[in-house]
Chimera marker file (.cmm) of the C-alpha trace (Angstrom):
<marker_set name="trace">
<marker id="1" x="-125.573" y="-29.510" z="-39.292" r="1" g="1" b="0" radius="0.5"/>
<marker id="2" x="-126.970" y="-30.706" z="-42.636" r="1" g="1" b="0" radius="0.5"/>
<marker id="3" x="-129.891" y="-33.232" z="-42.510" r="1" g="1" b="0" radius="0.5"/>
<marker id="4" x="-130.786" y="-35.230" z="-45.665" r="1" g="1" b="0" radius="0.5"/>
<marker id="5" x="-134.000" y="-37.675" z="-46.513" r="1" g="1" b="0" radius="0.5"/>
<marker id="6" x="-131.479" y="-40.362" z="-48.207" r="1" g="1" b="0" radius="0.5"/>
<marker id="7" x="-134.974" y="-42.135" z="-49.202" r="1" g="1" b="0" radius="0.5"/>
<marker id="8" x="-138.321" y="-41.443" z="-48.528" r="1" g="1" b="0" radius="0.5"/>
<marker id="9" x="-141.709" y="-43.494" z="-48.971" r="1" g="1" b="0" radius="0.5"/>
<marker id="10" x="-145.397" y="-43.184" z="-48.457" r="1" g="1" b="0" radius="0.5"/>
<marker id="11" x="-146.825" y="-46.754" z="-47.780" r="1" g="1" b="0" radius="0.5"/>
<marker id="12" x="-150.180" y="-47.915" z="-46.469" r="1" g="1" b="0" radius="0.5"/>
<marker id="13" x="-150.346" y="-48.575" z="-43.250" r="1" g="1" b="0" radius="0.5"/>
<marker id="14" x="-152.602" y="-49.450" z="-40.296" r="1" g="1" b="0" radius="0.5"/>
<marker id="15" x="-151.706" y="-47.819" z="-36.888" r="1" g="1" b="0" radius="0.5"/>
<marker id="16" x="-153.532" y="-46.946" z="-33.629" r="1" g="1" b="0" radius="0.5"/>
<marker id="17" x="-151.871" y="-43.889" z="-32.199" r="1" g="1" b="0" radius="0.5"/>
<marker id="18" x="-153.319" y="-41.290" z="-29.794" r="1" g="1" b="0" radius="0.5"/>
<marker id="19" x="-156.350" y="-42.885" z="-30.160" r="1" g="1" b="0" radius="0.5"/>
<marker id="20" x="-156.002" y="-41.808" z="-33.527" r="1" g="1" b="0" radius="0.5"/>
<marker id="21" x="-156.224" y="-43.993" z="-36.582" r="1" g="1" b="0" radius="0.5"/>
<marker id="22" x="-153.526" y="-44.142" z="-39.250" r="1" g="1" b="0" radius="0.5"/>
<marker id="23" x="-153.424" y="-45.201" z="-42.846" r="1" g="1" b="0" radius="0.5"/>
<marker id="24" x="-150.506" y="-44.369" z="-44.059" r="1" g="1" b="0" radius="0.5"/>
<marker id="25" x="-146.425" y="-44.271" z="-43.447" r="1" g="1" b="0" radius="0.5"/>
<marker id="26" x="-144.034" y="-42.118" z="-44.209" r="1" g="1" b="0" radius="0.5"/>
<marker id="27" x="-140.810" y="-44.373" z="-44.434" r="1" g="1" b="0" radius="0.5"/>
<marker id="28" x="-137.254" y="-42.528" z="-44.355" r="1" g="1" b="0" radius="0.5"/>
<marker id="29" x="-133.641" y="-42.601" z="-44.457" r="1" g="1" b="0" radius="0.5"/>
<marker id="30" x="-132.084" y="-39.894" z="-43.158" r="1" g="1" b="0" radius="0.5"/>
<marker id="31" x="-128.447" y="-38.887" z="-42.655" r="1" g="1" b="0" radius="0.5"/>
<marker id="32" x="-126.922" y="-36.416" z="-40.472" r="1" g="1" b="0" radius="0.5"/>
<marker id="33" x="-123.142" y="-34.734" z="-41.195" r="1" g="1" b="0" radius="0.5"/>
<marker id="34" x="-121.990" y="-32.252" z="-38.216" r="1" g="1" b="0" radius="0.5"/>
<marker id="35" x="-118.575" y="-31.578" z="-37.206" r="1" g="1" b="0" radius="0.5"/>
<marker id="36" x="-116.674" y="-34.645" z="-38.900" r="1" g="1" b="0" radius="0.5"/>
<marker id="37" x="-119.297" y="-37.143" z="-37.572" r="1" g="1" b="0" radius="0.5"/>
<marker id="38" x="-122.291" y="-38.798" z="-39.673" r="1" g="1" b="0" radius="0.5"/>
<marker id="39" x="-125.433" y="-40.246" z="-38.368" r="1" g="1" b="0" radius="0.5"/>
<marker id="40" x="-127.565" y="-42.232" z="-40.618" r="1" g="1" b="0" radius="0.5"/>
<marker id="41" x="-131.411" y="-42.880" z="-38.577" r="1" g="1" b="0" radius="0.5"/>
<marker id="42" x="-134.239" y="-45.320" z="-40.004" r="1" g="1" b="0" radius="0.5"/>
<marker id="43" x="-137.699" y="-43.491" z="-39.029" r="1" g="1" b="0" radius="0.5"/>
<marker id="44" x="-141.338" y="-43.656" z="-39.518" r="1" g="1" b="0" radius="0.5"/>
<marker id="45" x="-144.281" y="-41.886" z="-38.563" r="1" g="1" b="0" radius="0.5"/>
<marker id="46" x="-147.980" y="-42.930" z="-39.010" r="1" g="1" b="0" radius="0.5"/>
<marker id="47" x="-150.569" y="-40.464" z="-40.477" r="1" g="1" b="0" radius="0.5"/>
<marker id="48" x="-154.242" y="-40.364" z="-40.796" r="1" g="1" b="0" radius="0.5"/>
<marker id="49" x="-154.647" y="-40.645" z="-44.728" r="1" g="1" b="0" radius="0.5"/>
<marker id="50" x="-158.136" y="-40.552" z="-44.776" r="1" g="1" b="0" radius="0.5"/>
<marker id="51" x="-158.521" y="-40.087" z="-48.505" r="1" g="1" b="0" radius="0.5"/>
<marker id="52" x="-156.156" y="-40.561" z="-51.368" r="1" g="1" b="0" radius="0.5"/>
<marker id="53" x="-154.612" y="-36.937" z="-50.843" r="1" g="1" b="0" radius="0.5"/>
<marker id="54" x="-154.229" y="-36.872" z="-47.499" r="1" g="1" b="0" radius="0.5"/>
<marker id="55" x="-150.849" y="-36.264" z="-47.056" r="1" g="1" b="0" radius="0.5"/>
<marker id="56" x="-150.700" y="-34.173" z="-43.819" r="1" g="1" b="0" radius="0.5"/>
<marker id="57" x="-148.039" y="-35.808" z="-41.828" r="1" g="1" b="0" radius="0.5"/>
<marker id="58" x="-148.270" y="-35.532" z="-38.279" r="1" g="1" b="0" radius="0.5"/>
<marker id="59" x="-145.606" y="-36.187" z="-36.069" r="1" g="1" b="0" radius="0.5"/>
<marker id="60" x="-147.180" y="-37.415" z="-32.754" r="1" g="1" b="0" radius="0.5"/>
<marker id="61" x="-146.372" y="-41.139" z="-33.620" r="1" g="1" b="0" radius="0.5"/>
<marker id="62" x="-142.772" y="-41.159" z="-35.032" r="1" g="1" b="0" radius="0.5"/>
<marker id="63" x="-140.087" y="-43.457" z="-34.407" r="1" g="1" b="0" radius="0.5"/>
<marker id="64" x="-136.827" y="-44.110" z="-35.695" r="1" g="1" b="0" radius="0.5"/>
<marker id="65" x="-133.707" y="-45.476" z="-35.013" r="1" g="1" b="0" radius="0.5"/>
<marker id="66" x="-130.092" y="-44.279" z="-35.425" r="1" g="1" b="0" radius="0.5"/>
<marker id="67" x="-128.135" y="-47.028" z="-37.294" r="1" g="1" b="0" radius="0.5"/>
<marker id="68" x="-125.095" y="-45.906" z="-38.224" r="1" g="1" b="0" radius="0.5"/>
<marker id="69" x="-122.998" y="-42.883" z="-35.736" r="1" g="1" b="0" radius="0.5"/>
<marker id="70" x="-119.142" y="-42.860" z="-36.633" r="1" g="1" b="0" radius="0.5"/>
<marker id="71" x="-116.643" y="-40.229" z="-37.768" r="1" g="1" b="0" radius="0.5"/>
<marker id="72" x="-116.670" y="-39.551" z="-41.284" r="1" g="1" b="0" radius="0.5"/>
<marker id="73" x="-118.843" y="-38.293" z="-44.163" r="1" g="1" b="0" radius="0.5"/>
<marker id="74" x="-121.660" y="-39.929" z="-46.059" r="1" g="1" b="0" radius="0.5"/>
<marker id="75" x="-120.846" y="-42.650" z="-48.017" r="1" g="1" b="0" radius="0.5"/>
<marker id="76" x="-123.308" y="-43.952" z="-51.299" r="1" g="1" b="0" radius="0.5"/>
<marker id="77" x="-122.206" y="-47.882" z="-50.445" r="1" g="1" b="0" radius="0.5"/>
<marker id="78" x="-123.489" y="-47.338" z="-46.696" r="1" g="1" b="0" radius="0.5"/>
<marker id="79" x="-126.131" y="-46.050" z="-47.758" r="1" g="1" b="0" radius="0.5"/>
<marker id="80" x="-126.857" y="-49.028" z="-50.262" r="1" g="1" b="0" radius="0.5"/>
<marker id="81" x="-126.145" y="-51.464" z="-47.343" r="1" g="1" b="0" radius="0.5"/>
<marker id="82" x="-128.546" y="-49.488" z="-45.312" r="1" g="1" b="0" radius="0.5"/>
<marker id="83" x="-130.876" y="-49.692" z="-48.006" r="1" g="1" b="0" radius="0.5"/>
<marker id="84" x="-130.735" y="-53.403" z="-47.902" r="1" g="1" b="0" radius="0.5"/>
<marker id="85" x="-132.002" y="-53.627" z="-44.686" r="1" g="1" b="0" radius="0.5"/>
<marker id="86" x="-134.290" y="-50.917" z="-44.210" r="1" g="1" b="0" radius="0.5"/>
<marker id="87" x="-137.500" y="-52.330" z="-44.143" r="1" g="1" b="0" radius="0.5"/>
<marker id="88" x="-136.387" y="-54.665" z="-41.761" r="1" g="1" b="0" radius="0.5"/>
<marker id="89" x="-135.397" y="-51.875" z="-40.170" r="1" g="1" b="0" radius="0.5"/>
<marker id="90" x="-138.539" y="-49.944" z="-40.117" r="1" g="1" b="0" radius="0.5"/>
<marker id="91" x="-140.537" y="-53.270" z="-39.197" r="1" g="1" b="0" radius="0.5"/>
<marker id="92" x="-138.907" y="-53.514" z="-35.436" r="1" g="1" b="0" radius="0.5"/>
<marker id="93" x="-139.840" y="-50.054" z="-35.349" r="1" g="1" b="0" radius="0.5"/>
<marker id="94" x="-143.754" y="-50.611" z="-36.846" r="1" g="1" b="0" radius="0.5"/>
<marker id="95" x="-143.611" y="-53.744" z="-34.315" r="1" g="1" b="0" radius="0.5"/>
<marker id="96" x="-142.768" y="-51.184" z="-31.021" r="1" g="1" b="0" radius="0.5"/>
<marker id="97" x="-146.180" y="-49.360" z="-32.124" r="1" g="1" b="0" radius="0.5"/>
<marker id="98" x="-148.388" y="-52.515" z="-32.874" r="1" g="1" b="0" radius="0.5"/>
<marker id="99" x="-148.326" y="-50.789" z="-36.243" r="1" g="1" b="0" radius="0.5"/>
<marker id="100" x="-147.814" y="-52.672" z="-40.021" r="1" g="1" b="0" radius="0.5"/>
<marker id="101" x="-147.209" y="-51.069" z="-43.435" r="1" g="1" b="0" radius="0.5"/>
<marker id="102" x="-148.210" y="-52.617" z="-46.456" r="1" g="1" b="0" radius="0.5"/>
<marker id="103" x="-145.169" y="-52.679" z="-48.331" r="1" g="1" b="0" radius="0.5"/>
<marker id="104" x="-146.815" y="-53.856" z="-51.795" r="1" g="1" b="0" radius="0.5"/>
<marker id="105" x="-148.995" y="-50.854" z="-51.380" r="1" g="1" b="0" radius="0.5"/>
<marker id="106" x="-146.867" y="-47.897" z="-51.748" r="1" g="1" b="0" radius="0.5"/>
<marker id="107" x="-149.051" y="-44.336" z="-51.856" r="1" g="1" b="0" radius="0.5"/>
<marker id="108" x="-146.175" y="-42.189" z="-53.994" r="1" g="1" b="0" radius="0.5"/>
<marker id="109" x="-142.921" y="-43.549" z="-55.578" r="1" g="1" b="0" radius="0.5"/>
<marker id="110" x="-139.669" y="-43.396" z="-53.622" r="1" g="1" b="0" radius="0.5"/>
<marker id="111" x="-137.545" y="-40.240" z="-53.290" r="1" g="1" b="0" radius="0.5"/>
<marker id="112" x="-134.055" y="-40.244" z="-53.069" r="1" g="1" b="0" radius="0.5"/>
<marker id="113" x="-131.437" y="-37.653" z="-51.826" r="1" g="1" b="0" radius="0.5"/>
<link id1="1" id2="2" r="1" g="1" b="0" radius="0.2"/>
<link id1="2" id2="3" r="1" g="1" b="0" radius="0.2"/>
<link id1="3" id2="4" r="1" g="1" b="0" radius="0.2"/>
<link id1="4" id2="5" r="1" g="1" b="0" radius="0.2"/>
<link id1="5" id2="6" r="1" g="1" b="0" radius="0.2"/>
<link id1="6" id2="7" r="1" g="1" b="0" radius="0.2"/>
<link id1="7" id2="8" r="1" g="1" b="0" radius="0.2"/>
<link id1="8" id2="9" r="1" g="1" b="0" radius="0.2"/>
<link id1="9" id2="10" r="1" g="1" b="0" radius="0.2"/>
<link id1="10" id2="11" r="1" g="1" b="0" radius="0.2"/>
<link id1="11" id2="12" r="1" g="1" b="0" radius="0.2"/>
<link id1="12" id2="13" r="1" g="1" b="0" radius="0.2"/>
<link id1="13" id2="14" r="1" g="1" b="0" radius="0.2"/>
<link id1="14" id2="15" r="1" g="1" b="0" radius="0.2"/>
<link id1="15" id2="16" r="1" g="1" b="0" radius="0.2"/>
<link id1="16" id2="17" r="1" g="1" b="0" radius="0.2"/>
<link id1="17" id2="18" r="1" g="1" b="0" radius="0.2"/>
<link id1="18" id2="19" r="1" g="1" b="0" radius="0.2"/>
<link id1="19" id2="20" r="1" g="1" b="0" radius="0.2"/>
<link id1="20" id2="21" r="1" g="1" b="0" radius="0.2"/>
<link id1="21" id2="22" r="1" g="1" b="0" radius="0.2"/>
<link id1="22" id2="23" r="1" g="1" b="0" radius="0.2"/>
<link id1="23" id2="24" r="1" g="1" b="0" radius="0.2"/>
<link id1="24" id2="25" r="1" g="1" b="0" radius="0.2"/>
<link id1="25" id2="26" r="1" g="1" b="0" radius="0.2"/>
<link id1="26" id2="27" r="1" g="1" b="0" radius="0.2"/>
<link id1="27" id2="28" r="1" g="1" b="0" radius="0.2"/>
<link id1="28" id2="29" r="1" g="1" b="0" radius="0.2"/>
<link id1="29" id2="30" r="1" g="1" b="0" radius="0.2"/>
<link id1="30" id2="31" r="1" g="1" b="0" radius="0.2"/>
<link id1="31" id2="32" r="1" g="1" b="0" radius="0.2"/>
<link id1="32" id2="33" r="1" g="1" b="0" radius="0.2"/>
<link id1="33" id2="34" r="1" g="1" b="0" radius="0.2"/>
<link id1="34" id2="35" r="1" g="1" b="0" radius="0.2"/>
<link id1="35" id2="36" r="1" g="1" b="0" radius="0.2"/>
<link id1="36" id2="37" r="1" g="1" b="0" radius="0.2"/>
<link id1="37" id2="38" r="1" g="1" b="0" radius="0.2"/>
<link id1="38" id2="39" r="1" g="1" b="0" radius="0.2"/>
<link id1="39" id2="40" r="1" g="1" b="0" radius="0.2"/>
<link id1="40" id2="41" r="1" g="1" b="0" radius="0.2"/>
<link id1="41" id2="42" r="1" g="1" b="0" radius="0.2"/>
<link id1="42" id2="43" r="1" g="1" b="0" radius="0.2"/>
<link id1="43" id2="44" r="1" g="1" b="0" radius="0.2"/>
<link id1="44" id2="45" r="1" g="1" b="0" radius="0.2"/>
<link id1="45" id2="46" r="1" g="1" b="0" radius="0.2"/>
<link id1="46" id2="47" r="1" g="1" b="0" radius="0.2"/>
<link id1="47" id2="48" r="1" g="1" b="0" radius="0.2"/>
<link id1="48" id2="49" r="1" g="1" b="0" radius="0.2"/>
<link id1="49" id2="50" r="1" g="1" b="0" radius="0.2"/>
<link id1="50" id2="51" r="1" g="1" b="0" radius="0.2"/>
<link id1="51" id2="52" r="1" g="1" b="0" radius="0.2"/>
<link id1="52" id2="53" r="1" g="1" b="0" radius="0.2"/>
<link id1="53" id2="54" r="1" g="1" b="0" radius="0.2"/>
<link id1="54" id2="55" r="1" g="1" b="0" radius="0.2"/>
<link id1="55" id2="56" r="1" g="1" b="0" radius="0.2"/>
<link id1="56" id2="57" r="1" g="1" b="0" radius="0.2"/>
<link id1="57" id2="58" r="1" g="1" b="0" radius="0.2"/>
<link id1="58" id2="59" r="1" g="1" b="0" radius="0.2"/>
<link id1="59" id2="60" r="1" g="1" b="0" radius="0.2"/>
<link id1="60" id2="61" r="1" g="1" b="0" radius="0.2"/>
<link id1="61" id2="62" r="1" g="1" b="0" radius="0.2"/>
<link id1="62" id2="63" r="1" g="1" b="0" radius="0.2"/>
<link id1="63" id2="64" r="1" g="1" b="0" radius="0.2"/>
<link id1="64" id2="65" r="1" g="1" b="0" radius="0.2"/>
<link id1="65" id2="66" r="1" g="1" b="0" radius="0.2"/>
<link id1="66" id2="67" r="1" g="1" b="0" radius="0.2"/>
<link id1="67" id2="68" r="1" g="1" b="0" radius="0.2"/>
<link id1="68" id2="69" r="1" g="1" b="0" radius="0.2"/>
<link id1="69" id2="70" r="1" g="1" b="0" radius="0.2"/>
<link id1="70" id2="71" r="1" g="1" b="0" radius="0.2"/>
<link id1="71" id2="72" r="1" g="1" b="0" radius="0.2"/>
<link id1="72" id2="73" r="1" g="1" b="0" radius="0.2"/>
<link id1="73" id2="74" r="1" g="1" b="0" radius="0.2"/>
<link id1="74" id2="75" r="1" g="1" b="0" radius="0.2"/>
<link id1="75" id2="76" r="1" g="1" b="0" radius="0.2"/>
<link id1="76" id2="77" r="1" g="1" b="0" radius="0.2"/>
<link id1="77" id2="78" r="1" g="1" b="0" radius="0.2"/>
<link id1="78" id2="79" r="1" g="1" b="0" radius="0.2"/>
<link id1="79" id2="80" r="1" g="1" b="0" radius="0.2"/>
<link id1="80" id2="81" r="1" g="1" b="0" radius="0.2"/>
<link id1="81" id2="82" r="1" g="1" b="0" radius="0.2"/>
<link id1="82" id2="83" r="1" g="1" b="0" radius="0.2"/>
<link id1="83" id2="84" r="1" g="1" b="0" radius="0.2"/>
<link id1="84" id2="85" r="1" g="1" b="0" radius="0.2"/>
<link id1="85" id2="86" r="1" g="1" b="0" radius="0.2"/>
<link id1="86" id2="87" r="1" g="1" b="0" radius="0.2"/>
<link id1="87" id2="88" r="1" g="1" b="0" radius="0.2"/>
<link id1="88" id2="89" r="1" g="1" b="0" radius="0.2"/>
<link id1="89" id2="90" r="1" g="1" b="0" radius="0.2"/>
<link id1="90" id2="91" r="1" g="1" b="0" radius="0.2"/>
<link id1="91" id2="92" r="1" g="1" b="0" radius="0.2"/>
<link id1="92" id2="93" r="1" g="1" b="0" radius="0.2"/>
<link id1="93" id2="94" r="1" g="1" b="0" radius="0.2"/>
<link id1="94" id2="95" r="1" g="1" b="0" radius="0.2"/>
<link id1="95" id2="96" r="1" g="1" b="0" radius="0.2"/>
<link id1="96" id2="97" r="1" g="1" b="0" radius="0.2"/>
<link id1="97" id2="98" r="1" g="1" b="0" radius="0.2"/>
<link id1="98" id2="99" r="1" g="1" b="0" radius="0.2"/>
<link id1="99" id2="100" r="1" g="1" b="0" radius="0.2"/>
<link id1="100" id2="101" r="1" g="1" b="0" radius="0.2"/>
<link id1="101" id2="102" r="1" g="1" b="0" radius="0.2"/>
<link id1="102" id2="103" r="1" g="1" b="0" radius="0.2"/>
<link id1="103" id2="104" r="1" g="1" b="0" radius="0.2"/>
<link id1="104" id2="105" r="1" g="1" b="0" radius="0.2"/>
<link id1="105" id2="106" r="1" g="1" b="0" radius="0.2"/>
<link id1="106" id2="107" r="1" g="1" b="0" radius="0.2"/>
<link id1="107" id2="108" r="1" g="1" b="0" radius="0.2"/>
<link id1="108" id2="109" r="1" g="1" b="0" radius="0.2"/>
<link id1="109" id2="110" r="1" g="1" b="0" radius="0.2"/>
<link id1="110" id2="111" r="1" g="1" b="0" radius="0.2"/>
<link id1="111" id2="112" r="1" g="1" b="0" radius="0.2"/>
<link id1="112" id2="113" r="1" g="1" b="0" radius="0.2"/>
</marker_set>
């Protein structure tokens, strides 16, 4: 099984998790190829960020979303579509966790795989 970040973001964010509270969003695009089959997952997970370099991601308030799950292999104009839509995407998923990232307010520029 190989696992790829497609895209990844840091965003600001405001999130209440755990009785915890988070500043900042790590915003991703993942895909997963394994035995003919590819899985491509929207995810996000709120982190503390209580200065400008925190970075220390925790994972106790993650959530994501598979979006694509078909035979096949990874495809770059799937991935653009998906790209398209992602913050949408990652929105329903903020929304679950009474969560919002500031999208004008990105922490680090985009990564892509």
């Amino acid at each position: 099984m190989a696992t790829i970040n497609v895209y990844e973001q840091y965003f600001a964010a405001d999130c209440v998790a755990n009785s915890i509270n988070r500043h900042g969003a790590l915003v991703m695009l993942t895909v997963t190829s394994e035995d003919g089959n590819v899985r491509y997952e929207a995810a996000v997970t709120f982190f503390p960020h209580i200065d400008e370099n925190d970075f220390a991601v925790s994972y106790d308030a993650y959530f994501s979303d598979v979006l694509y799950d078909a035979p096949g292999r990874r495809s770059k104009k799937r991935e653009a579509q998906l790209l398209e839509t992602l913050r949408e995407d990652i929105d329903v998923l903020a929304a679950q966790a009474n969560a919002v990232i500031y999208w004008d307010r990105p922490l680090r520029e985009a990564r892509f795989g």
